[in-house]
C-alpha positions, 0 to 999 in steps of 0.5 A, a space after each residue: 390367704 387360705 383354705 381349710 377343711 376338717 378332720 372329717 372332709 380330710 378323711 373323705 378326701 383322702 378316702 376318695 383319693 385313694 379309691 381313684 388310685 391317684 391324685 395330689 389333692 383337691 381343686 376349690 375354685 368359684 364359677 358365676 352360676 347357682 341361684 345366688 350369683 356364684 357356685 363352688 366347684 370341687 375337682 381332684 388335682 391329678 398334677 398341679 399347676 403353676 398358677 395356682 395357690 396350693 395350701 395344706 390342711 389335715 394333711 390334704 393339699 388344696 389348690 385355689 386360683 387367685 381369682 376364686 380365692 378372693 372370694 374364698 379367704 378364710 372358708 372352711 371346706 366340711 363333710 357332714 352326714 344328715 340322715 341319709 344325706 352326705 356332703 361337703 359344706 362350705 363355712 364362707 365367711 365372705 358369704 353374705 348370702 346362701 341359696 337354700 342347696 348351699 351350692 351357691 353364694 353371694 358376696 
């Protein structure tokens, strides 16, 4: 089981991290919200905790707990740039539907 990120979410992160002065790495968790039954939820992780599950990807640290890493296994976490607009994307392959935002998802 596991989570990934690009090169480009990476260097976001890192970037943020650094801008913060602090933090070991980043938070992936799900929430039941959104339009689609359960929402991402993104946090920097200042210490980690002992219950959850920790991963390293292009050099950044993600932690996940068990629960939300059932819905989880296998996403790629992006960053990408439209236009004007930034943000994260979530490459689910649980996913079995989105919500038009790709802030929430349904398994």
């Amino acid at each position: 089981m596991a989570i990934t990120m690009t090169e480009a979410a990476a260097r976001h992160i890192r970037d943020q991290l650094e801008k913060r002065g602090r933090g070991v790495g980043i938070r992936v968790a799900v929430r039941t919200s959104g339009c689609s039954g359960m929402a991402y939820v993104l946090e920097f992780v200042d210490e980690a905790s002992n219950d959850e599950l920790a991963f390293e990807s292009q050099g950044v640290n993600i932690y996940s707990d068990q629960k939300s890493l059932v819905y989880l296994d296998g996403t790629e976490l992006d960053f990408v740039k439209e236009g004007l607009n930034e943000g994260f994307q979530f490459n689910n392959p649980n996913a079995s539907s989105e919500c038009g935002c790709g802030e929430s998802f349904n398994v």
